[in-house]
PDB file of N, CA, C and O in Angstrom:
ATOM      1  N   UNK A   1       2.064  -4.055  12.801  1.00  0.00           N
ATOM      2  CA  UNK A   1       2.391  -4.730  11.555  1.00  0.00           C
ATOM      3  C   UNK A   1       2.249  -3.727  10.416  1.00  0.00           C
ATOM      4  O   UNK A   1       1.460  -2.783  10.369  1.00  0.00           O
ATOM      5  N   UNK A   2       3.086  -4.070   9.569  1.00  0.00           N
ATOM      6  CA  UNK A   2       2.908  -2.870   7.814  1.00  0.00           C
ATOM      7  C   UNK A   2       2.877  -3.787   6.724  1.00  0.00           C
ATOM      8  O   UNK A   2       2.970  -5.014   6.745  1.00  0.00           O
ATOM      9  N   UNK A   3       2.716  -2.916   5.665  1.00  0.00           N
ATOM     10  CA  UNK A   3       2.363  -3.812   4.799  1.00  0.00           C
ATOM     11  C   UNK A   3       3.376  -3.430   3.769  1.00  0.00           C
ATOM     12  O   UNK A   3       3.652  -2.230   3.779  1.00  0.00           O
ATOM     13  N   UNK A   4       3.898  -4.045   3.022  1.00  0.00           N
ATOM     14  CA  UNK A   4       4.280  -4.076   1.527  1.00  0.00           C
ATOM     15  C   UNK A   4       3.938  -3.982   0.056  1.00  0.00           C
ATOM     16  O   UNK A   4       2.896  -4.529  -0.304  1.00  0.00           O
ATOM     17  N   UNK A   5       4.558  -3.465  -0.686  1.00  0.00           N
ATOM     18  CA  UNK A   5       4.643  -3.311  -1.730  1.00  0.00           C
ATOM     19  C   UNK A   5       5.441  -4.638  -3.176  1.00  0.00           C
ATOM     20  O   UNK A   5       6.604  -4.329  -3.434  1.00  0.00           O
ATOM     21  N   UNK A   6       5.111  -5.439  -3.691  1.00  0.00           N
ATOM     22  CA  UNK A   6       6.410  -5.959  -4.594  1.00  0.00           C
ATOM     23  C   UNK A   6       6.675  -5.478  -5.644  1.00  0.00           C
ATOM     24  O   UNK A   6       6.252  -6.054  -6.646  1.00  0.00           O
ATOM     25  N   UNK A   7       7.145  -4.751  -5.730  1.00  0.00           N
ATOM     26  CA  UNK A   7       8.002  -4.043  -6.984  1.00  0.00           C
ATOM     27  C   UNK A   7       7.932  -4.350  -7.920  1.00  0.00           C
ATOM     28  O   UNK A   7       7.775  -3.495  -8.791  1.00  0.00           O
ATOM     29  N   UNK A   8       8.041  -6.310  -8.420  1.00  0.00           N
ATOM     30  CA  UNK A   8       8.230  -6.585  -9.807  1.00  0.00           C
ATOM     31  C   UNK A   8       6.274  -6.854  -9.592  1.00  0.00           C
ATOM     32  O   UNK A   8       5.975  -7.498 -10.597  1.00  0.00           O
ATOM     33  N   UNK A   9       5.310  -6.688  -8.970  1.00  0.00           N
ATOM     34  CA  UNK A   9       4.192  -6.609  -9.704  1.00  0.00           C
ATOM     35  C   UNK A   9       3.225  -5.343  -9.397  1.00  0.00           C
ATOM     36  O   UNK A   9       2.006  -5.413  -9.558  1.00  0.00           O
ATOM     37  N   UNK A  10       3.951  -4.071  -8.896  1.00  0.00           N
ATOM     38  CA  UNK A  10       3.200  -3.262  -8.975  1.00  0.00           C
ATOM     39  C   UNK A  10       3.214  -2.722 -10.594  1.00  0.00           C
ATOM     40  O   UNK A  10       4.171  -2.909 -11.346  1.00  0.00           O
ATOM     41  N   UNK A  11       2.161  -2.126 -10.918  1.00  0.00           N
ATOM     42  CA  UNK A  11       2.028  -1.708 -12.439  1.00  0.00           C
ATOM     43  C   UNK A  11       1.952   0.244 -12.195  1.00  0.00           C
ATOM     44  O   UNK A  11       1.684   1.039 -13.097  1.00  0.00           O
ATOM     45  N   UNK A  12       2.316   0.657 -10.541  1.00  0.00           N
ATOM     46  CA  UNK A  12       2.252   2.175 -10.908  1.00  0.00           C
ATOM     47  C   UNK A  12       1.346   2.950 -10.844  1.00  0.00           C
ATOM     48  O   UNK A  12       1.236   4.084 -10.379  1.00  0.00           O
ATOM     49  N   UNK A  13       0.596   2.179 -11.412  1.00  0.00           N
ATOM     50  CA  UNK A  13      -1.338   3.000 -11.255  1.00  0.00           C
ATOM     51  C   UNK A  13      -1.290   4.079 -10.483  1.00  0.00           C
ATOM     52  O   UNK A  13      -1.484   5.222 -10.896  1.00  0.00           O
ATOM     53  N   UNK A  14      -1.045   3.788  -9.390  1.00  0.00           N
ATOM     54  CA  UNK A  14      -1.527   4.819  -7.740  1.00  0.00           C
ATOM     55  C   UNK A  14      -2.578   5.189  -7.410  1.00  0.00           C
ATOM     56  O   UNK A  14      -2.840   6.316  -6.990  1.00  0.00           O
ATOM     57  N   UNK A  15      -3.706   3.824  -7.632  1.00  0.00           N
ATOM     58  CA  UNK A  15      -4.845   4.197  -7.343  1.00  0.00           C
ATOM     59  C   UNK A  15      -4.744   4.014  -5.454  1.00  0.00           C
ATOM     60  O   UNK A  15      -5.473   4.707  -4.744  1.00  0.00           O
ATOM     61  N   UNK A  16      -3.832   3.085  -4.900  1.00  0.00           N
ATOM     62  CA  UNK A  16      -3.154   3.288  -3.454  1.00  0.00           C
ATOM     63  C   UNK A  16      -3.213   4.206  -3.129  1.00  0.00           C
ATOM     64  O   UNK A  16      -4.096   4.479  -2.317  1.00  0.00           O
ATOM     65  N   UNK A  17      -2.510   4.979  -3.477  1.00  0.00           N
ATOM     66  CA  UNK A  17      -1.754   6.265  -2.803  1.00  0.00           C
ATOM     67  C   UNK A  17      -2.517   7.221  -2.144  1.00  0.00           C
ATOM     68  O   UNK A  17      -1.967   7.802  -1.209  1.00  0.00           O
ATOM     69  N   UNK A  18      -3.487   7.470  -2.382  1.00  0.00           N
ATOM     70  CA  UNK A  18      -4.659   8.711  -2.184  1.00  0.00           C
ATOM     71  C   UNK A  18      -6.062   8.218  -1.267  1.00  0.00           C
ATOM     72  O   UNK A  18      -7.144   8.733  -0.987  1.00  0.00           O
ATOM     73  N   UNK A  19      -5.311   6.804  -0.958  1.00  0.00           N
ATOM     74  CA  UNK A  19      -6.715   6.009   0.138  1.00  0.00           C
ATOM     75  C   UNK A  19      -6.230   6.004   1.235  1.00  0.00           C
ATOM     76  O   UNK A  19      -7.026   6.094   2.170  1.00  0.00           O
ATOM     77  N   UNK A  20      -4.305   5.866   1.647  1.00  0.00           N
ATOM     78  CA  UNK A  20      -4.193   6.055   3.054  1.00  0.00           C
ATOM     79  C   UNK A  20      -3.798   6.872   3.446  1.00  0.00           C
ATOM     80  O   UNK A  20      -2.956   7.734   3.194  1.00  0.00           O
ATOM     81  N   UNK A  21      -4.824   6.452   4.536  1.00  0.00           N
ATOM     82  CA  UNK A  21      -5.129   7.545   5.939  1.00  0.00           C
ATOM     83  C   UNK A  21      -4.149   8.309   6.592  1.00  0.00           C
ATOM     84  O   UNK A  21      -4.037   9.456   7.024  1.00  0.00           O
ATOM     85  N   UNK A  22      -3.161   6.798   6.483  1.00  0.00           N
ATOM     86  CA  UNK A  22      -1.479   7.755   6.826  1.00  0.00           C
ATOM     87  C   UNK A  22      -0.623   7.966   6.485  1.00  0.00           C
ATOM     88  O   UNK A  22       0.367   8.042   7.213  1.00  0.00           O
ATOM     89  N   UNK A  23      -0.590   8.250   4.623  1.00  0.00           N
ATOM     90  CA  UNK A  23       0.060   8.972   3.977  1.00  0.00           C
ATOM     91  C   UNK A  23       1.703   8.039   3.603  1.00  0.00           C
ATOM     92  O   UNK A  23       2.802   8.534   3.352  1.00  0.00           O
ATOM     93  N   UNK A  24       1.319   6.608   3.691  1.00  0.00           N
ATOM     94  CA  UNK A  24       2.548   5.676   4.019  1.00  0.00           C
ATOM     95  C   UNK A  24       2.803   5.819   2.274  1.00  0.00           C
ATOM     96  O   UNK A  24       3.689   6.587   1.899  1.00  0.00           O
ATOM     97  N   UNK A  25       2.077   5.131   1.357  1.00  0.00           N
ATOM     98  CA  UNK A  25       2.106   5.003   0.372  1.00  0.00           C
ATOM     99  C   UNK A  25       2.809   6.539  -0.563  1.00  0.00           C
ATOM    100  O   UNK A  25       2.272   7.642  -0.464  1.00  0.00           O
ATOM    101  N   UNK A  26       3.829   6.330  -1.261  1.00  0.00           N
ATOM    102  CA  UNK A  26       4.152   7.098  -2.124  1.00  0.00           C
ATOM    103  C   UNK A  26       5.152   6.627  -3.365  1.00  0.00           C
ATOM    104  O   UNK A  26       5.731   5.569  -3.118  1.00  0.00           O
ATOM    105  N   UNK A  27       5.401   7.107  -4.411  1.00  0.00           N
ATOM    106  CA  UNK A  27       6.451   6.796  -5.459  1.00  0.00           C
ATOM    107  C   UNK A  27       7.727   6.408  -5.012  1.00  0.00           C
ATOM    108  O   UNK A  27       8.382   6.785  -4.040  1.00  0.00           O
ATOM    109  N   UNK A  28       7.955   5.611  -5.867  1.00  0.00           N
ATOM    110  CA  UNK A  28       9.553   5.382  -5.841  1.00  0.00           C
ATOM    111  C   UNK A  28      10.315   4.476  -6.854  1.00  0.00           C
ATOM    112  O   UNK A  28       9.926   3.310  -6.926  1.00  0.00           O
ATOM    113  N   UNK A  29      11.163   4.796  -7.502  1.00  0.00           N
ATOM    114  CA  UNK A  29      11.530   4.194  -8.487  1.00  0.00           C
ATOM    115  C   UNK A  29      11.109   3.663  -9.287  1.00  0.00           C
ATOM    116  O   UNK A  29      11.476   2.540  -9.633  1.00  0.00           O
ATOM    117  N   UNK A  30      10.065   4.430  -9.898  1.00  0.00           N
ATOM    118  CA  UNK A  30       8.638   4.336 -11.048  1.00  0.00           C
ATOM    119  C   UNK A  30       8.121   3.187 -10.815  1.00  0.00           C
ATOM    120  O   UNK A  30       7.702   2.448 -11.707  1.00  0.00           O
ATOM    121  N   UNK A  31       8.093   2.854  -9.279  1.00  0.00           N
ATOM    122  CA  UNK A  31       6.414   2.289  -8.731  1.00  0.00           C
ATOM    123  C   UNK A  31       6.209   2.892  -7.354  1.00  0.00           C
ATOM    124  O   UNK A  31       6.700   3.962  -6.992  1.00  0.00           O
ATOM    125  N   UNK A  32       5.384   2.049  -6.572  1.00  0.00           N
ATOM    126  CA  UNK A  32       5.096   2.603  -5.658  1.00  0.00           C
ATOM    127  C   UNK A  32       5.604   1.961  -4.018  1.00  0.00           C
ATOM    128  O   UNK A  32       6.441   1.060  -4.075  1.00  0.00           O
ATOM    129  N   UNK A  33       5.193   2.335  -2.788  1.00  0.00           N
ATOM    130  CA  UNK A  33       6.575   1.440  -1.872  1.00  0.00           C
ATOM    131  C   UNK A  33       5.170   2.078  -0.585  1.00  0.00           C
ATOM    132  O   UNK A  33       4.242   2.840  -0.857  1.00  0.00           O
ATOM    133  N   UNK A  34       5.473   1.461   0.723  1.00  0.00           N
ATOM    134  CA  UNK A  34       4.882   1.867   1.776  1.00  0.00           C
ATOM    135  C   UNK A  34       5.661   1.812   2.928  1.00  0.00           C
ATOM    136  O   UNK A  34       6.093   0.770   3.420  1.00  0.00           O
ATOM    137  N   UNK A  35       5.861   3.068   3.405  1.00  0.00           N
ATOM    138  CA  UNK A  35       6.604   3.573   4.898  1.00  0.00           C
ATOM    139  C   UNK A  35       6.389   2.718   5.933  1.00  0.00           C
ATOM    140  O   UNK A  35       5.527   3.035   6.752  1.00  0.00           O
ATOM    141  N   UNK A  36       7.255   1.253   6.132  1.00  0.00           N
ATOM    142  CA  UNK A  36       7.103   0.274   7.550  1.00  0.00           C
ATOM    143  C   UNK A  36       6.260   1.356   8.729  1.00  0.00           C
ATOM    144  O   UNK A  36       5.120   1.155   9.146  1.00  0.00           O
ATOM    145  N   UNK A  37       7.094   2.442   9.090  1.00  0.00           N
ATOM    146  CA  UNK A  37       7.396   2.919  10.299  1.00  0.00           C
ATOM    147  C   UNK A  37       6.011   3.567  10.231  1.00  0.00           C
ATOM    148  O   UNK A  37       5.439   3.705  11.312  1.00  0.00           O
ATOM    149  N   UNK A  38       5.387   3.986   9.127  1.00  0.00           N
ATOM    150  CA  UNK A  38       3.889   4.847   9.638  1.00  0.00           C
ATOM    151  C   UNK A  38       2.853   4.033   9.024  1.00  0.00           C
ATOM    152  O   UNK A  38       1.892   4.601   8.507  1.00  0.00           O
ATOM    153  N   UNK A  39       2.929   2.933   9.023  1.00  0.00           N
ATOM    154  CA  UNK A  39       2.107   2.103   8.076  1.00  0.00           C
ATOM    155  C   UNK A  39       1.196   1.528   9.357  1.00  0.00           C
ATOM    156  O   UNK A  39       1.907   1.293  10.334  1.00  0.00           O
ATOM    157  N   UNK A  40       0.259   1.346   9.492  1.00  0.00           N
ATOM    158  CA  UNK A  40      -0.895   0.784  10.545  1.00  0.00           C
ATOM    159  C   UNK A  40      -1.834  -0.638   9.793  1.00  0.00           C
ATOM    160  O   UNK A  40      -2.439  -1.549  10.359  1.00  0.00           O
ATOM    161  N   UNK A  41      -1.691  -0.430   8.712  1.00  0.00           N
ATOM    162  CA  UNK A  41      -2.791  -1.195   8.086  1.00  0.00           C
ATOM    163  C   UNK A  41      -4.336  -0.760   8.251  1.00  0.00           C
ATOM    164  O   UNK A  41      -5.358  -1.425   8.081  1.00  0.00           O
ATOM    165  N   UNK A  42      -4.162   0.552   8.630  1.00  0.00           N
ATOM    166  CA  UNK A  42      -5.354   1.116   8.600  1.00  0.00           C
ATOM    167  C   UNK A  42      -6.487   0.874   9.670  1.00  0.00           C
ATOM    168  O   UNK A  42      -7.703   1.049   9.740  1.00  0.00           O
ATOM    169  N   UNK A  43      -5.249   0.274  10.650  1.00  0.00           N
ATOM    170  CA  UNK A  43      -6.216   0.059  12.225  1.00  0.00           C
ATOM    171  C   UNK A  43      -7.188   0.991  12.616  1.00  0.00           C
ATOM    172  O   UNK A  43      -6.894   1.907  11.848  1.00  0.00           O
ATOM    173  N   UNK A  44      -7.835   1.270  13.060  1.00  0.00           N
ATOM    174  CA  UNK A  44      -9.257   2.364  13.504  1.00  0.00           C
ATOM    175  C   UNK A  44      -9.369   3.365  12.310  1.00  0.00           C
ATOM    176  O   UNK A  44      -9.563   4.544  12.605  1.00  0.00           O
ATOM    177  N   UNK A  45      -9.277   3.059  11.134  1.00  0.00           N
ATOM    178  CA  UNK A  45      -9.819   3.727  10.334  1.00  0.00           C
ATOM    179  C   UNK A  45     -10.990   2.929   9.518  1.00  0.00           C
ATOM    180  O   UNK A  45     -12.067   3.329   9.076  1.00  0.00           O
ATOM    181  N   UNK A  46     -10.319   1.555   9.488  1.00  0.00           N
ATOM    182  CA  UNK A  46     -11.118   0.322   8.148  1.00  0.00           C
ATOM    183  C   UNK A  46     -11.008  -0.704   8.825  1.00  0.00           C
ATOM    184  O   UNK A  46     -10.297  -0.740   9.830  1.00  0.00           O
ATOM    185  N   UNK A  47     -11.840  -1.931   8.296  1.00  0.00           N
ATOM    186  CA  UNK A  47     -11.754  -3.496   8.811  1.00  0.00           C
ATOM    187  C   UNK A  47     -10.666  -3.975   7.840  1.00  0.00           C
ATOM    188  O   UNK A  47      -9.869  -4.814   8.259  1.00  0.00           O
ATOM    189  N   UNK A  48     -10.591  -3.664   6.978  1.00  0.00           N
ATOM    190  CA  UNK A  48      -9.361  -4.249   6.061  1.00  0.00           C
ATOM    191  C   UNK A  48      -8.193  -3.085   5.456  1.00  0.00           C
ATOM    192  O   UNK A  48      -8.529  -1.937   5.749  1.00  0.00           O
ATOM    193  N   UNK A  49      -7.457  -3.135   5.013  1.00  0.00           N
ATOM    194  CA  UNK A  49      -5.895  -1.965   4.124  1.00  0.00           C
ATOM    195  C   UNK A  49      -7.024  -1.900   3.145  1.00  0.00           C
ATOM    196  O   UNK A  49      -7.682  -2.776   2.584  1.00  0.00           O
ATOM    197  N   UNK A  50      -7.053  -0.094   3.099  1.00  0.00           N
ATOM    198  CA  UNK A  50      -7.420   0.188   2.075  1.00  0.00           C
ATOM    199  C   UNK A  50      -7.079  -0.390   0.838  1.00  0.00           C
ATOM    200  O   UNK A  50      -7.755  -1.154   0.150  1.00  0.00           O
ATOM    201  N   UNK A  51      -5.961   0.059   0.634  1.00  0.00           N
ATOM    202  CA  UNK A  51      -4.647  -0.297  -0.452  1.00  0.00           C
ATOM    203  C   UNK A  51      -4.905  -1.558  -1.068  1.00  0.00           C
ATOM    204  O   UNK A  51      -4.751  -1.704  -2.280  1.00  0.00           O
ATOM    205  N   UNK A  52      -5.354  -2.644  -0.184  1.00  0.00           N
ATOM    206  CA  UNK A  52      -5.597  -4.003  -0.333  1.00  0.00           C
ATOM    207  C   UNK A  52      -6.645  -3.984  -1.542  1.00  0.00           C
ATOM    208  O   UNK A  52      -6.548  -4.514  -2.648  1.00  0.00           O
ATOM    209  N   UNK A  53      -7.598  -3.272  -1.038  1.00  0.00           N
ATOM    210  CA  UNK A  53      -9.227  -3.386  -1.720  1.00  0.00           C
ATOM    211  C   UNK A  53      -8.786  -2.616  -3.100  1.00  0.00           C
ATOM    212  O   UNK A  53      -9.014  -3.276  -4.114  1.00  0.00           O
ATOM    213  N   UNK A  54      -8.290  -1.537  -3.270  1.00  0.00           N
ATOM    214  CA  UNK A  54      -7.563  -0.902  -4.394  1.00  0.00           C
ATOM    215  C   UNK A  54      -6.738  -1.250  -4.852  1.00  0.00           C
ATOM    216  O   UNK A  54      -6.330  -0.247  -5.438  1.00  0.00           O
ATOM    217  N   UNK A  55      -5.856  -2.287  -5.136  1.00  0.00           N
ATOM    218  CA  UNK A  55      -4.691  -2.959  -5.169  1.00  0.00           C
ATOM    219  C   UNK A  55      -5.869  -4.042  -6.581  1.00  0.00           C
ATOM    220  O   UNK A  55      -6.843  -4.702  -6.221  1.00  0.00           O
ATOM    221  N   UNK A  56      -5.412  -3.935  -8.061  1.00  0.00           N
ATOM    222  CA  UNK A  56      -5.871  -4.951  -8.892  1.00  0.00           C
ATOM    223  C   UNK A  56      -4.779  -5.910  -9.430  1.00  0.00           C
ATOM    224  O   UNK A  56      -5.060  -6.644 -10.377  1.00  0.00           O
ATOM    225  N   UNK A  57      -3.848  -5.931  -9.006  1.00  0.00           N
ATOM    226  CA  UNK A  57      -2.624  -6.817  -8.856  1.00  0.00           C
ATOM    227  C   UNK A  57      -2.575  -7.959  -7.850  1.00  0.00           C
ATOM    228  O   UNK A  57      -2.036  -7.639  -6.791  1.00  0.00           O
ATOM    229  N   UNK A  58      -2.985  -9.151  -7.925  1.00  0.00           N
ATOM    230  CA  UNK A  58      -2.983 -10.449  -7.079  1.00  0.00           C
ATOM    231  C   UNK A  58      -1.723 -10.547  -6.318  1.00  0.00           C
ATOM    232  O   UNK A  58      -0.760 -10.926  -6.985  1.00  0.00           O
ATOM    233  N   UNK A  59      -1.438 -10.206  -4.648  1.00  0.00           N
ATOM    234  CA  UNK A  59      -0.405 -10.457  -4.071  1.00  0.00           C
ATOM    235  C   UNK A  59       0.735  -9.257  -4.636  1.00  0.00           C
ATOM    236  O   UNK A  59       1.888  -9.527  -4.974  1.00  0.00           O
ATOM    237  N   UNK A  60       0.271  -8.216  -4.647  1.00  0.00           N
ATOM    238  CA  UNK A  60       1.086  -6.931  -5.056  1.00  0.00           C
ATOM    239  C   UNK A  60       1.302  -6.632  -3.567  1.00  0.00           C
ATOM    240  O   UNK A  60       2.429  -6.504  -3.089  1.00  0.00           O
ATOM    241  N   UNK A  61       0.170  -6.526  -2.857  1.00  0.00           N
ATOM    242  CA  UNK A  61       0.819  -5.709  -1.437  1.00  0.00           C
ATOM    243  C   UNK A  61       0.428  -6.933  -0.373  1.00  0.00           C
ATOM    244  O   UNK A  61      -0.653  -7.471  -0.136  1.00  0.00           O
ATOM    245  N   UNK A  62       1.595  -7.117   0.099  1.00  0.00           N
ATOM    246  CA  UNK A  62       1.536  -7.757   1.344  1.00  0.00           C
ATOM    247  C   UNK A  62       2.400  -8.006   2.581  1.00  0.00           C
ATOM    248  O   UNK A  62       3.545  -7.560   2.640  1.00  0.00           O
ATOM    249  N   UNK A  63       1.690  -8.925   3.860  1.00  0.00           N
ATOM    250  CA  UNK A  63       2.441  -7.941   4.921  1.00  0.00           C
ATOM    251  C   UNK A  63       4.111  -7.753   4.640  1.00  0.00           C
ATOM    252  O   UNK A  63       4.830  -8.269   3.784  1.00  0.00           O
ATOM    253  N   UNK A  64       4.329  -7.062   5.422  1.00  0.00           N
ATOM    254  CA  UNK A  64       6.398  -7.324   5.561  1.00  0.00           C
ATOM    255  C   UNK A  64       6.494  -7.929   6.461  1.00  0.00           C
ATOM    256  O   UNK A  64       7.607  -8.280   6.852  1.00  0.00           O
TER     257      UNK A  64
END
């Protein structure tokens, strides 16, 4: 499973970007987006998506 990004409520920050493990998270069209294909949700790294816990936007990232 991966997780998502919604566009109309990310605010850009990128406090995301620099917590996962697998490098899914990056810019895109002055916000931010997460790679389906390398996205884990942070299985054997964390009990929960980093991104999640760093994420101050209610329902900004969720699954796809």
């Amino acid at each position: 499973m991966a997780l998502q990004i919604m566009r109309d409520l990310c605010t850009a920050c990128g406090d995301c970007e620099p917590l996962c493990p697998t490098q899914s998270i990056s810019p895109f069209k002055g916000v931010y987006r997460i790679e389906a294909s390398t996205c884990n949700e942070c299985e054997g790294e964390s009990d929960v998506p980093q991104c999640l816990d760093a994420c101050a936007e209610d329902d900004c990232i969720v699954p796809a």
